[in-house]
DSSP file (Angstrom, degrees, kcal/mol; ACC not computed):
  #  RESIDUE AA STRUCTURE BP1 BP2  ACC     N-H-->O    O-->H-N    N-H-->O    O-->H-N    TCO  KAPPA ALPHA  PHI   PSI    X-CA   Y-CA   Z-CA
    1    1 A X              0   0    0      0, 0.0    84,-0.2     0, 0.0     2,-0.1   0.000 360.0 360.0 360.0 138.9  -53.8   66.2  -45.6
    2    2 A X  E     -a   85   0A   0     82,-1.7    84,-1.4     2,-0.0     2,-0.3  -0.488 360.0-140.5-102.8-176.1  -56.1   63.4  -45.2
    3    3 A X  E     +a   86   0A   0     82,-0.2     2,-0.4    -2,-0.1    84,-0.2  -0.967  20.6 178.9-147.1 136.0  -55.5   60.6  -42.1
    4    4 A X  E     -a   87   0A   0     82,-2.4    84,-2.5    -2,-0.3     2,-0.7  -0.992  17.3-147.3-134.6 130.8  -56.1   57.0  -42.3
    5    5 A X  E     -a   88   0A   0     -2,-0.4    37,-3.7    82,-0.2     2,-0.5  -0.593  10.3-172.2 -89.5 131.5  -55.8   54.2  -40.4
    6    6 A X  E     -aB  89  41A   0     82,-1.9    84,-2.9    -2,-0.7     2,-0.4  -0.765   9.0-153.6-121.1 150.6  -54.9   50.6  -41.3
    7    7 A X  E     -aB  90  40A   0     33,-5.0    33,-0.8    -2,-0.5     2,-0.3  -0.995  18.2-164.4-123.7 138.4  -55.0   47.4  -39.3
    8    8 A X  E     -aB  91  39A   0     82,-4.1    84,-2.0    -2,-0.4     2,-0.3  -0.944  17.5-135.4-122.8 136.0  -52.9   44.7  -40.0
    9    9 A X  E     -a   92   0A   0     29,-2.4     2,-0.5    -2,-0.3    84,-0.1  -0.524   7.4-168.9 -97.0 149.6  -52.4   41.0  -39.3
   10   10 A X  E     -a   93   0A   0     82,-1.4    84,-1.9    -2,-0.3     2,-0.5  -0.846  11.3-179.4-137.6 117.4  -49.0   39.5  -38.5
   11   11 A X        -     0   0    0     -2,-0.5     8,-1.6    82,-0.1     2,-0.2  -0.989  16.6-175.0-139.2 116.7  -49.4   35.0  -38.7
   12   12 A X  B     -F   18   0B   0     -2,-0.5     2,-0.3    82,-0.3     6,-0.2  -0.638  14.9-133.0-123.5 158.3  -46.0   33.8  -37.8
   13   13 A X    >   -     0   0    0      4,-1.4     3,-1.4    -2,-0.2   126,-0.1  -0.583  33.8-103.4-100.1 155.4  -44.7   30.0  -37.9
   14   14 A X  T 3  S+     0   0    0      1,-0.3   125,-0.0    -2,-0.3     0, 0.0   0.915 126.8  56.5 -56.1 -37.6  -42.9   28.2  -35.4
   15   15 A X  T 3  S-     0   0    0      1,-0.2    -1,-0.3     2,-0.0     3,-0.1   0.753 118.0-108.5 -72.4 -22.6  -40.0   28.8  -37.9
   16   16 A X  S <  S+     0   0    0     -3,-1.4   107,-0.2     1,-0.4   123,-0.2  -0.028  72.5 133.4 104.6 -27.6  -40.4   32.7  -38.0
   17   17 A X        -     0   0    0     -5,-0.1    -4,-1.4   105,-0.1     2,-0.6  -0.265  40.3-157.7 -73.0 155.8  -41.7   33.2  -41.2
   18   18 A X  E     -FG  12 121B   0    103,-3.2   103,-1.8    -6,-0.2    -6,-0.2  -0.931  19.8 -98.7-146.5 114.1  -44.5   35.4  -41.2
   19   19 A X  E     + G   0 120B   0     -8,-1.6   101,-0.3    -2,-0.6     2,-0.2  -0.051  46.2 155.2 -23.9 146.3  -47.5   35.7  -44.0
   20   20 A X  E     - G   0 119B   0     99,-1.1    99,-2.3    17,-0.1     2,-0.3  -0.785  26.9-146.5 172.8 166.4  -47.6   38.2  -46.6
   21   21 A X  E     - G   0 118B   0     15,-0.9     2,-0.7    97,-0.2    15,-0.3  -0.760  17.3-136.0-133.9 160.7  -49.0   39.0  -50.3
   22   22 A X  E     -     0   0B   0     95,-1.6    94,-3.8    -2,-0.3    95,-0.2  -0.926  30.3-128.6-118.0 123.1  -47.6   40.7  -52.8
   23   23 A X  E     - G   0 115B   0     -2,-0.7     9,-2.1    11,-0.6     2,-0.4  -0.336  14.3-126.5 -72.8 174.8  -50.5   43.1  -54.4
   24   24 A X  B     -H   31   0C   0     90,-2.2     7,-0.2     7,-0.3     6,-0.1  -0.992  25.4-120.8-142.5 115.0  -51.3   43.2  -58.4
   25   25 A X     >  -     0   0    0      5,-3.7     4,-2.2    -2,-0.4    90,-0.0  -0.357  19.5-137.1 -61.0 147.7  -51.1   46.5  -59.7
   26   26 A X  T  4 S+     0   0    0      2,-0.2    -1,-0.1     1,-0.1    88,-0.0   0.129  97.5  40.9-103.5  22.1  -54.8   47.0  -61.2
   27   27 A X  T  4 S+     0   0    0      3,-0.1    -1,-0.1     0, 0.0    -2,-0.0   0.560 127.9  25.4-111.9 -52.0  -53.5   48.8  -64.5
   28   28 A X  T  4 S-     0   0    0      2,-0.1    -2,-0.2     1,-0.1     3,-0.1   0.690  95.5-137.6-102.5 -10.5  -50.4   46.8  -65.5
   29   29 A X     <  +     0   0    0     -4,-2.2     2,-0.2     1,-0.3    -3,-0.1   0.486  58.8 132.8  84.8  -0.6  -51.7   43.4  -63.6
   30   30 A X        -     0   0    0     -6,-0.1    -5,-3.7     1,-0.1     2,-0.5  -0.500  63.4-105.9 -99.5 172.8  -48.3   42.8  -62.3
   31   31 A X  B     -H   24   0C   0     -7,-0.2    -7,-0.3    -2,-0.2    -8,-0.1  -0.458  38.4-106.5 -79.5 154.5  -47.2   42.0  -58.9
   32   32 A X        -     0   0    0     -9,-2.1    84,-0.0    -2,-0.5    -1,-0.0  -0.401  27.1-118.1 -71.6 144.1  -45.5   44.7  -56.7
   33   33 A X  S    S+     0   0    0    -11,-0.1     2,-0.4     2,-0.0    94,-0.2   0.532  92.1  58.4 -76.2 -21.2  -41.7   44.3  -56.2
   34   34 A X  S    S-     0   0    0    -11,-0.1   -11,-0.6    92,-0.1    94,-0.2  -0.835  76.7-114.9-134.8 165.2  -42.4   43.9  -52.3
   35   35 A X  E     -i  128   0D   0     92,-1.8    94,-0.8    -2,-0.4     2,-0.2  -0.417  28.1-164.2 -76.5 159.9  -44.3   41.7  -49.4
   36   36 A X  E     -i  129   0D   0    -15,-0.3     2,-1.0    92,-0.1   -15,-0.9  -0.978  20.4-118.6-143.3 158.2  -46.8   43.0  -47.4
   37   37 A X        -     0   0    0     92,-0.7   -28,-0.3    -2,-0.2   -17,-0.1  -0.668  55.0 -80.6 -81.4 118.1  -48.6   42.0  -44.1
   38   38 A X  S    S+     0   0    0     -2,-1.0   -29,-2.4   -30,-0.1     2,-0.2   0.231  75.3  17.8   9.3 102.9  -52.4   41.5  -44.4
   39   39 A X  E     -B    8   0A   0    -31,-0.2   -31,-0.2    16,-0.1     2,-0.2  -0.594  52.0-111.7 130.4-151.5  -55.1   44.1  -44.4
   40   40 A X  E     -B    7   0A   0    -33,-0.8   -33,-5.0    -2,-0.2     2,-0.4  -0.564  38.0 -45.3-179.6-173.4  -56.2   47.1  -44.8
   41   41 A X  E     -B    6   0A   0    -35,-0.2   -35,-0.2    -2,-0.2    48,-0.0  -0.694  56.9 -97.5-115.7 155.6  -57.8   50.5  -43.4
   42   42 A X        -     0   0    0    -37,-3.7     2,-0.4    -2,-0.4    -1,-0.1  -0.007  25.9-131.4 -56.8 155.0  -60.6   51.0  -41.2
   43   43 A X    >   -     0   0    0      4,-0.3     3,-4.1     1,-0.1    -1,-0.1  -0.777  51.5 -72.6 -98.8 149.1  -64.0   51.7  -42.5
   44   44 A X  T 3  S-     0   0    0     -2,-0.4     3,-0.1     1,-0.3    -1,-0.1  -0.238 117.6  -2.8 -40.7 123.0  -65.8   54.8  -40.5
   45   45 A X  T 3  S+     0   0    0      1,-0.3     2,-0.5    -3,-0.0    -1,-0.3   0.674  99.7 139.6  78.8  12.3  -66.7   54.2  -37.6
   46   46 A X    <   -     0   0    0     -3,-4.1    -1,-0.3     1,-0.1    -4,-0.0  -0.837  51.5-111.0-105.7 158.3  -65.7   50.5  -37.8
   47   47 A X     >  -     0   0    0     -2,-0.5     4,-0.6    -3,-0.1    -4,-0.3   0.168  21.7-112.7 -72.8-176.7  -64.0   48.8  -34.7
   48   48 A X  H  > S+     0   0    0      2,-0.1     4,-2.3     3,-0.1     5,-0.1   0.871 120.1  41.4 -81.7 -61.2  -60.0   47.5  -34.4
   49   49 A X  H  > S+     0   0    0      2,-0.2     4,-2.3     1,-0.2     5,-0.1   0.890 111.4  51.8 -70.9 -54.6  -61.1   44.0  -34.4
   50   50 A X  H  > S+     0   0    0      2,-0.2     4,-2.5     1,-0.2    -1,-0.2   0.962 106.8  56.0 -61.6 -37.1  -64.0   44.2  -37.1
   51   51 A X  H >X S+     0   0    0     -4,-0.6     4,-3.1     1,-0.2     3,-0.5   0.974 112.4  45.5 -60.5 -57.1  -61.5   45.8  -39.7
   52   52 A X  H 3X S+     0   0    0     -4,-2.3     4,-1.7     1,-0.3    -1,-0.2   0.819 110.5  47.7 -38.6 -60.8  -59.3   42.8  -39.1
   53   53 A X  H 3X S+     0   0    0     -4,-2.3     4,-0.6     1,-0.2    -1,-0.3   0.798 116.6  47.3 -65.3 -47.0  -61.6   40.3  -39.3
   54   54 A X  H <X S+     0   0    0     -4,-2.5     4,-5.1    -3,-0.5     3,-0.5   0.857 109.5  46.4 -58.8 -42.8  -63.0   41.8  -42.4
   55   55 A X  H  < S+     0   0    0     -4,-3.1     4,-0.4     1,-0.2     5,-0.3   0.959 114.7  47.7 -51.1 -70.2  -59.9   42.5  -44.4
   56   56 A X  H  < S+     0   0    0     -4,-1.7     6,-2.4     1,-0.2    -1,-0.2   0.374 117.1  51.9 -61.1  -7.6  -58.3   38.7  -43.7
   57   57 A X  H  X S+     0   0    0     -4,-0.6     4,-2.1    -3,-0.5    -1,-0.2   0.872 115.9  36.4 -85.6 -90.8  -62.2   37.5  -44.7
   58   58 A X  T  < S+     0   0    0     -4,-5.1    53,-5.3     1,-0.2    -2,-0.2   0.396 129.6  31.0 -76.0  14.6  -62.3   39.5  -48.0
   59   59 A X  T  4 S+     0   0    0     -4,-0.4    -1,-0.2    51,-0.2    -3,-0.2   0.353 131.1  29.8-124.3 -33.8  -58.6   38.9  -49.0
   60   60 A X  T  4 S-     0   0    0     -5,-0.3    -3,-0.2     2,-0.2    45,-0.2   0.384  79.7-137.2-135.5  13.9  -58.0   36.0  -47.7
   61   61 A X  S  < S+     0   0    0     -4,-2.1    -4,-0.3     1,-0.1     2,-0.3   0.892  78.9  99.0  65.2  20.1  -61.0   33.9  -47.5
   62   62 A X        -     0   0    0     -6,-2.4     2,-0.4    -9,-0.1    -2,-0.2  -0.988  67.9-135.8-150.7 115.2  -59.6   32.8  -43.7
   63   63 A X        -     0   0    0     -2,-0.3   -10,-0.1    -3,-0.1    -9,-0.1  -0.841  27.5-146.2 -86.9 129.1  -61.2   34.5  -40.3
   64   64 A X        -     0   0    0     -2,-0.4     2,-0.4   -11,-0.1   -11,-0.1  -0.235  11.3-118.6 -96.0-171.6  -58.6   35.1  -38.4
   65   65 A X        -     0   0    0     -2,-0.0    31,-0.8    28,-0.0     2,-0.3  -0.824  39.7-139.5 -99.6 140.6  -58.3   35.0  -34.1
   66   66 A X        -     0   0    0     -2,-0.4    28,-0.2    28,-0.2     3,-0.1  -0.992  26.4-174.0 -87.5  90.3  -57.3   38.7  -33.4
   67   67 A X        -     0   0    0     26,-3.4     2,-0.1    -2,-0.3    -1,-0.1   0.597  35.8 -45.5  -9.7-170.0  -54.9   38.8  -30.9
   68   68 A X        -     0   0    0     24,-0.0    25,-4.3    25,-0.0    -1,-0.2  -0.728  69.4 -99.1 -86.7 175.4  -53.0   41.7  -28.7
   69   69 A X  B     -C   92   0A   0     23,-0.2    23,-0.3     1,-0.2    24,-0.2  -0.152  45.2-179.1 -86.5 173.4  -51.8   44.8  -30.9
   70   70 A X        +     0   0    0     21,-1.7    79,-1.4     1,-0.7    22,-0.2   0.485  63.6  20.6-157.4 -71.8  -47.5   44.1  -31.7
   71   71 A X  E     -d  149   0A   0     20,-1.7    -1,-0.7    77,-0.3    20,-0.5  -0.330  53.4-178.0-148.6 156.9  -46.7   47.0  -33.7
   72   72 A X  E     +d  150   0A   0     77,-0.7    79,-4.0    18,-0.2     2,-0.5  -0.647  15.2 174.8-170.1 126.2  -48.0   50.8  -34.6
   73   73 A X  E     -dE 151  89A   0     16,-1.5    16,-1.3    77,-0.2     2,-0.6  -0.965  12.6-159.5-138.3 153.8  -46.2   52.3  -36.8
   74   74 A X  E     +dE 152  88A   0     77,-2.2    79,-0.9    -2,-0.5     2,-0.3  -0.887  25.7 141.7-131.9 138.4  -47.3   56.1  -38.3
   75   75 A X  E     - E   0  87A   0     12,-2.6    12,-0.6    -2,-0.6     2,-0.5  -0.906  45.1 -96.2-169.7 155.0  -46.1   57.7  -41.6
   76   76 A X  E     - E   0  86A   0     -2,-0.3    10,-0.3    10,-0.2     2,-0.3  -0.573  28.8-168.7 -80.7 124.3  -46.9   59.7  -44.6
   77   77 A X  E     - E   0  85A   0      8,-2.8     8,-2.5    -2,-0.5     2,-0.4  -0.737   6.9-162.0 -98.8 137.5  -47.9   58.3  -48.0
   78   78 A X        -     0   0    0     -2,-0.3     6,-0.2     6,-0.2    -2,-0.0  -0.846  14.6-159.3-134.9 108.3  -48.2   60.1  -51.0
   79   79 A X    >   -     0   0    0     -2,-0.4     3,-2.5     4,-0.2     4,-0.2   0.102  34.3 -88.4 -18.8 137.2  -50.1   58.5  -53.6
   80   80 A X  T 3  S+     0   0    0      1,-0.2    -1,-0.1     2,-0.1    -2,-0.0   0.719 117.6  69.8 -33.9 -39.1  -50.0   59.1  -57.1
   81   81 A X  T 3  S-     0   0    0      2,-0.0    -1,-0.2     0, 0.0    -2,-0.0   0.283 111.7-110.8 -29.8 -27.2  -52.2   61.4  -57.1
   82   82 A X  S <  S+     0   0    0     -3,-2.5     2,-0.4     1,-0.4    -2,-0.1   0.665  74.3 126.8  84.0  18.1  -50.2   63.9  -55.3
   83   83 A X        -     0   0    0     -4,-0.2    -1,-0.4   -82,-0.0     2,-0.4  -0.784  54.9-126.4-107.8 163.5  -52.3   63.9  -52.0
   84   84 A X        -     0   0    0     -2,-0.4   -82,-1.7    -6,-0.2     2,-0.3  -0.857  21.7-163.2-117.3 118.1  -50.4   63.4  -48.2
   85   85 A X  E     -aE   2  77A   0     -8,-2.5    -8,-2.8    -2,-0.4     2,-0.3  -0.944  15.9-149.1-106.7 111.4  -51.8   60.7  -45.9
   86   86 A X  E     -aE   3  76A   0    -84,-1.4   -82,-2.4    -2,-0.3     2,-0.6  -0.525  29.7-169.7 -25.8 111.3  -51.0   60.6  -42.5
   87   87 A X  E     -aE   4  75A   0    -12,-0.6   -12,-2.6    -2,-0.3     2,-0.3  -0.898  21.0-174.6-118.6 121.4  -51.2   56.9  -41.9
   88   88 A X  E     -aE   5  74A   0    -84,-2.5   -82,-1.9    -2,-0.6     2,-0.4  -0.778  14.7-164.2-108.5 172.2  -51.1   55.0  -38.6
   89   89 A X  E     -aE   6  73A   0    -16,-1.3   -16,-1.5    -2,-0.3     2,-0.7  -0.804   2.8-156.4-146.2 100.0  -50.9   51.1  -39.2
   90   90 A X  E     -a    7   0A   0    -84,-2.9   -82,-4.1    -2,-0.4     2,-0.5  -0.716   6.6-154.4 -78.1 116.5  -51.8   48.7  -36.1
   91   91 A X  E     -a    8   0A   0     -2,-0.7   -21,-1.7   -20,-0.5   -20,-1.7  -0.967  10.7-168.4-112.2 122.4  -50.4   45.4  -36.3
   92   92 A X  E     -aC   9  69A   0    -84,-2.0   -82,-1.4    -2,-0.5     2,-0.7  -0.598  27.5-120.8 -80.2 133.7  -52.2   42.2  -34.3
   93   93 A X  E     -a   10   0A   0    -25,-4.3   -26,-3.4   -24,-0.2     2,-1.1  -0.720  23.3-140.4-107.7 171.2  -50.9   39.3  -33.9
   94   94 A X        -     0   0    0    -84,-1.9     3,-0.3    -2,-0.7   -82,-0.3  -0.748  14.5-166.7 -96.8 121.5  -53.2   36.5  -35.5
   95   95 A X  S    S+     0   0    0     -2,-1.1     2,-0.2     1,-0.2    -1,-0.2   0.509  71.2  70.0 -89.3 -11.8  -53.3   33.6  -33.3
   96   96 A X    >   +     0   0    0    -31,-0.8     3,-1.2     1,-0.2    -1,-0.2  -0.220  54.8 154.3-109.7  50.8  -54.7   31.0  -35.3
   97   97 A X  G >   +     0   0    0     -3,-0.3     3,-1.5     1,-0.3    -1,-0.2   0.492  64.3  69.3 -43.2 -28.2  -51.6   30.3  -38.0
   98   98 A X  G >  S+     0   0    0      1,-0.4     3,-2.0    -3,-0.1     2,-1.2   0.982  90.9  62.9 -69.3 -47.6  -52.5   26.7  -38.8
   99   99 A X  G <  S+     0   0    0     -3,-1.2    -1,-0.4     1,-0.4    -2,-0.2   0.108 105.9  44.0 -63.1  22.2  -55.6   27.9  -40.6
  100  100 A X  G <  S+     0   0    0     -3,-1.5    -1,-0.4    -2,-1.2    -2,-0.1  -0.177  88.6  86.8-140.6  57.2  -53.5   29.8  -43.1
  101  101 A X  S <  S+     0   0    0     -3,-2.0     2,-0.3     2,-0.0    -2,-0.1  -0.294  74.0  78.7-105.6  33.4  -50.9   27.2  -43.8
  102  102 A X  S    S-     0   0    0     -4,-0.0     2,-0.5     0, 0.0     0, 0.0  -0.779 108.6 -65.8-124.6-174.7  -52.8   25.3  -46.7
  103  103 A X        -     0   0    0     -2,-0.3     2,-0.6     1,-0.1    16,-0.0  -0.303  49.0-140.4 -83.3 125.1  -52.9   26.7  -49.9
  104  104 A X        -     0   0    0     -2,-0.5     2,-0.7    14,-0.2    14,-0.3  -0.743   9.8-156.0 -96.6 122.8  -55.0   30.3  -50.1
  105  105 A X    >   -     0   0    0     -2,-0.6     3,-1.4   -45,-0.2     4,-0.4  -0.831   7.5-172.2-105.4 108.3  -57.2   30.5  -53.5
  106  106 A X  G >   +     0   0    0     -2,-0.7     3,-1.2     1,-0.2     6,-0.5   0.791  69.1  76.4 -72.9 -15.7  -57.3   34.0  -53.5
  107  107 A X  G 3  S+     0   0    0      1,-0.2    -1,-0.2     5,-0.1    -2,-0.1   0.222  98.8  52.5 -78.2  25.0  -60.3   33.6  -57.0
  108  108 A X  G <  S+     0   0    0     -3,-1.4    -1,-0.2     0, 0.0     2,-0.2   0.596  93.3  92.4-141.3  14.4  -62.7   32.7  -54.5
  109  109 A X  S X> S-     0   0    0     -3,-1.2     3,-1.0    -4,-0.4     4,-0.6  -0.635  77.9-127.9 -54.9 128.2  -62.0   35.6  -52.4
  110  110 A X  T 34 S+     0   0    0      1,-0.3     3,-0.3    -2,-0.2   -51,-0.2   0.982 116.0  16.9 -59.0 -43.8  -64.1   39.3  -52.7
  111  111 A X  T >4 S+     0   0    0    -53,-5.3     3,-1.2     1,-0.2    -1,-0.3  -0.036  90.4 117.8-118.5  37.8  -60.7   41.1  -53.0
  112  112 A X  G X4 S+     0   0    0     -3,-1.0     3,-2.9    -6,-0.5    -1,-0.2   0.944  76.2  61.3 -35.0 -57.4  -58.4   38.1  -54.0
  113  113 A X  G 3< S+     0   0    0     -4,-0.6    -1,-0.3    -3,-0.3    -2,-0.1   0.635  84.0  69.5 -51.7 -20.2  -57.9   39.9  -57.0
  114  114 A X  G <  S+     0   0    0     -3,-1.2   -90,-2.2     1,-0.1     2,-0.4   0.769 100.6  60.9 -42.7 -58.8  -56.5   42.6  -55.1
  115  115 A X  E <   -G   23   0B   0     -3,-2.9   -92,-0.3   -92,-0.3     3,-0.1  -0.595  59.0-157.1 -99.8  99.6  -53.3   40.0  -54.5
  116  116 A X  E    S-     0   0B   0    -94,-3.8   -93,-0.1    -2,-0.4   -85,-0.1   0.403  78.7 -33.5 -86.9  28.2  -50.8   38.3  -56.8
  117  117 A X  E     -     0   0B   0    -95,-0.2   -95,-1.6    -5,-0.1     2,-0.4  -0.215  52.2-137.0 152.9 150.0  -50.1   35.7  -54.4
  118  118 A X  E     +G   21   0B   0    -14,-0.3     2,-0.3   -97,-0.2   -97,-0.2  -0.871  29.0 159.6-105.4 146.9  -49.7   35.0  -50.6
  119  119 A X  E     -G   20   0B   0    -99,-2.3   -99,-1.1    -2,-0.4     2,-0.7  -0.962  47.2-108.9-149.0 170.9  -47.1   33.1  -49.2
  120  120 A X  E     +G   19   0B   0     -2,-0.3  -101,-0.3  -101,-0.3     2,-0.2  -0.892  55.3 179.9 -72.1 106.0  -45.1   32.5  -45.4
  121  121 A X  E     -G   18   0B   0   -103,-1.8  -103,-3.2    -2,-0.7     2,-0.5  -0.799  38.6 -98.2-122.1 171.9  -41.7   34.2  -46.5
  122  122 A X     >  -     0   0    0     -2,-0.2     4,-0.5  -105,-0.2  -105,-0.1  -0.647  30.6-158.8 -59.5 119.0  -38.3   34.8  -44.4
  123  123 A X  T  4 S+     0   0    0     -2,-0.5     5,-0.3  -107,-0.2     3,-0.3   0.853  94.4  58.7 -52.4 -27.5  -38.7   38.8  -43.1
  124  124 A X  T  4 S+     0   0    0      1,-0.2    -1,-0.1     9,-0.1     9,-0.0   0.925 120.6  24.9 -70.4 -46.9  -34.9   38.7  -42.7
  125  125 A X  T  4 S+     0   0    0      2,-0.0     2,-0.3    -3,-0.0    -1,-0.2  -0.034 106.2  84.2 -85.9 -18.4  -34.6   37.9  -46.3
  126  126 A X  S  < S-     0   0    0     -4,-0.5     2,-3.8    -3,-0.3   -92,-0.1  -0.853  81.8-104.9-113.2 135.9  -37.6   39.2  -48.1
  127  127 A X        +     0   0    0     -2,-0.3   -92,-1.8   -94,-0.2     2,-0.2  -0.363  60.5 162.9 -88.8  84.0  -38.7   42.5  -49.5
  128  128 A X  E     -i   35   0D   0     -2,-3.8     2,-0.3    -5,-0.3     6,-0.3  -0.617  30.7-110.2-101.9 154.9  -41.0   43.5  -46.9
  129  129 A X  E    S+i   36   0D   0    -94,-0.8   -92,-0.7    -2,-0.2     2,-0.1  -0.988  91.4  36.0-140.6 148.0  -42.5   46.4  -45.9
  130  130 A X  S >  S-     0   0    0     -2,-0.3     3,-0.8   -94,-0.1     4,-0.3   0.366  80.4-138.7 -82.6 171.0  -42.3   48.2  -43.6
  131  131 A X  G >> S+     0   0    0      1,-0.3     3,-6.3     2,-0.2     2,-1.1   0.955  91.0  70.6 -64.7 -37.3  -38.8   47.6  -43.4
  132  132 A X  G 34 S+     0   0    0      1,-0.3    -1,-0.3     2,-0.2    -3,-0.1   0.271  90.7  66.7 -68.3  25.9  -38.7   47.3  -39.2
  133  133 A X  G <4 S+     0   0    0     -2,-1.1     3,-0.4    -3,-0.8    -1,-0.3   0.563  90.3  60.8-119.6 -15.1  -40.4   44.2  -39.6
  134  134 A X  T <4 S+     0   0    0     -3,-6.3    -2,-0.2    -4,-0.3    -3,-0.1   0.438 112.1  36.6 -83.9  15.6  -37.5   42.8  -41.2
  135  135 A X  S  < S+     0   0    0     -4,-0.5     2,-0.5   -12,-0.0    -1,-0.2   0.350  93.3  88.1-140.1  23.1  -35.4   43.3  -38.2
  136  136 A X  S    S-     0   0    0     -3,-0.4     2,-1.3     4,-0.0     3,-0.2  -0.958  80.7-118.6-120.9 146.2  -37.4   42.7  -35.5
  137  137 A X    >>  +     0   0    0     -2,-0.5     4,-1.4     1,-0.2     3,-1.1  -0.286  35.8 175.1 -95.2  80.3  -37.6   39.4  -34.2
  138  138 A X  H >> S+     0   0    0     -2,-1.3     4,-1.4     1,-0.3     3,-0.5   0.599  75.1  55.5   4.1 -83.3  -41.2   38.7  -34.5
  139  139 A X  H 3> S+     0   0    0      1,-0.2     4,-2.1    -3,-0.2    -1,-0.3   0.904 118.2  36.9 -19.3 -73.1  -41.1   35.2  -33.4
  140  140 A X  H <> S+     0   0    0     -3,-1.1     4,-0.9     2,-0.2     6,-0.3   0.750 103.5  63.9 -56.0 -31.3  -39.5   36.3  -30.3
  141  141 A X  H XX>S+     0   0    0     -4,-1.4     4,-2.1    -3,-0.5     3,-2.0   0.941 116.3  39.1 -87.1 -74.3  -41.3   39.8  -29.5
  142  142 A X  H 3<5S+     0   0    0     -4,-1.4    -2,-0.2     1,-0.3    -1,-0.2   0.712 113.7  50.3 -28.0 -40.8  -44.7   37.4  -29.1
  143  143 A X  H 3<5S+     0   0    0     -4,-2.1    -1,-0.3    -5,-0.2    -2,-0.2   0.616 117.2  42.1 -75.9 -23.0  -43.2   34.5  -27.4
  144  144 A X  H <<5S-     0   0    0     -3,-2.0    -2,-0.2    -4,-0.9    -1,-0.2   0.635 103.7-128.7-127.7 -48.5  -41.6   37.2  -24.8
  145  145 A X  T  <5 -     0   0    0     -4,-2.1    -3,-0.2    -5,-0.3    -4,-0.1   0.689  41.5-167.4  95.9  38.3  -44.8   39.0  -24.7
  146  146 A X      < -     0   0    0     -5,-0.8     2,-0.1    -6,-0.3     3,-0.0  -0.001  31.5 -94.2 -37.2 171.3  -42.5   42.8  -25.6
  147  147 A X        -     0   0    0      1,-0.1     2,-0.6     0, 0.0    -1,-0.1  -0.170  59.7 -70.1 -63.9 169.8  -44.2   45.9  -25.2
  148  148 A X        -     0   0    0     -2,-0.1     2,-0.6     1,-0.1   -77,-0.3  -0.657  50.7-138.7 -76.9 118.1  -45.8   47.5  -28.3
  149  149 A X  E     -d   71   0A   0    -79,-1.4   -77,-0.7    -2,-0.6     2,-0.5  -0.584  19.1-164.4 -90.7 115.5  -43.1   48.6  -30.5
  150  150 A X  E     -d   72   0A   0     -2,-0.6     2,-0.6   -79,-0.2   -77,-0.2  -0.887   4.3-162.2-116.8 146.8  -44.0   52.0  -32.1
  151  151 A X  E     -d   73   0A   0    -79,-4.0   -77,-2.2    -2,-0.5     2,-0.4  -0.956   8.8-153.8-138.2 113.4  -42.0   53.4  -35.2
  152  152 A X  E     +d   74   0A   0     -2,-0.6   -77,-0.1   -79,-0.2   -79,-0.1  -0.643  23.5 167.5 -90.1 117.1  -42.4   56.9  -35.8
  153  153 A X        +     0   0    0    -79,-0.9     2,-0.2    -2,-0.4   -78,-0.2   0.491  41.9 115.6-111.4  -5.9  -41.7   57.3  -40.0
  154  154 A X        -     0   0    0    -79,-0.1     2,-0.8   -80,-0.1   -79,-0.1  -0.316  57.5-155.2 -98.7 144.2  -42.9   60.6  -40.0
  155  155 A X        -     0   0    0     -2,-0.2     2,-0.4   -79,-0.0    -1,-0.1  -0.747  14.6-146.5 -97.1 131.9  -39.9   63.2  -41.0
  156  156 A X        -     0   0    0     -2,-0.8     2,-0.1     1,-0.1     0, 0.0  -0.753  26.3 -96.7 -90.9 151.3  -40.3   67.0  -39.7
  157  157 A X        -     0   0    0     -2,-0.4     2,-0.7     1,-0.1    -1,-0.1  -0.316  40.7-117.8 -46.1 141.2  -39.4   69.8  -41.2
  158  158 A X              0   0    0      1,-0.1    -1,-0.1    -2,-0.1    -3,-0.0  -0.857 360.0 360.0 -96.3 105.0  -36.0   71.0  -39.9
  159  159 A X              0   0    0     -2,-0.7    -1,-0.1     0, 0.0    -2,-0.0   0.536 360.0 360.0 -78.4 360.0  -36.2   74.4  -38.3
């Protein structure tokens, strides 16, 4: 089993609504049925902070202000392929929100293509993942300053 880490950005609106892209499958060119937050998994040996800055960079053409961490949530993916990732996923929030409320041209982005479009959607309302982001109140868990909400996905074996 291999283990990866992803960092993720979470640029919320006064209103609540919170960024996200829908990826474009790179075979069939369509977009994926659900939202997602920004970014993407660490390179070796690369920092918390750098990954961020890079992903929201090469995806969205916008450097973001990192903020404190929000979220960590850990679970296993199994690719197509048929391999198991252990995955942990840090979400930041990104403090500078104005600067992604004009219109993002993802063709003049290195991994725009990556994306079939970004938009500020409802969480309550929207199919985003992971799902505990539709049910947390976002808005509020920053404003409030919560502890770091961790969401254990991983299932054990039942002995």
């Amino acid at each position: 089993m291999e283990r990866r880490i992803n960092v993720r950005g979470i640029v919320v609106s006064d209103n609540g609504q919170i960024l996200a892209a829908k990826h474009r499958d790179s075979v069939t060119n369509q977009e994926s049925e659900y939202w997602a937050t920004p970014g993407g998994g660490l390179d070796i040996g690369e920092s918390v902070n750098d990954g961020i800055v890079r992903e929201f960079e090469e995806e969205l053409g916008v450097i973001p202000v990192v903020g404190r961490l929000l979220f960590m949530q850990q679970f296993i993916s199994r690719p197509q392929d048929g391999r198991q990732i252990d995955s942990l996923e840090l979400f930041y929030h990104i403090e500078n929100t104005s600067d992604f409320q004009h219109d993002i041209n993802l063709t003049t982005t290195s991994h725009g293509c990556e994306l079939a479009r970004v938009a500020f959607i409802d969480p309550a309302v929207s199919n985003l993942l992971p799902n505990f982001l539709k049910e947390v109140d976002i808005r509020k868990h920053i404003d409030t300053r919560q502890p770091v909400l961790f969401v254990n996905n991983l299932h054990e074996k039942k002995k």
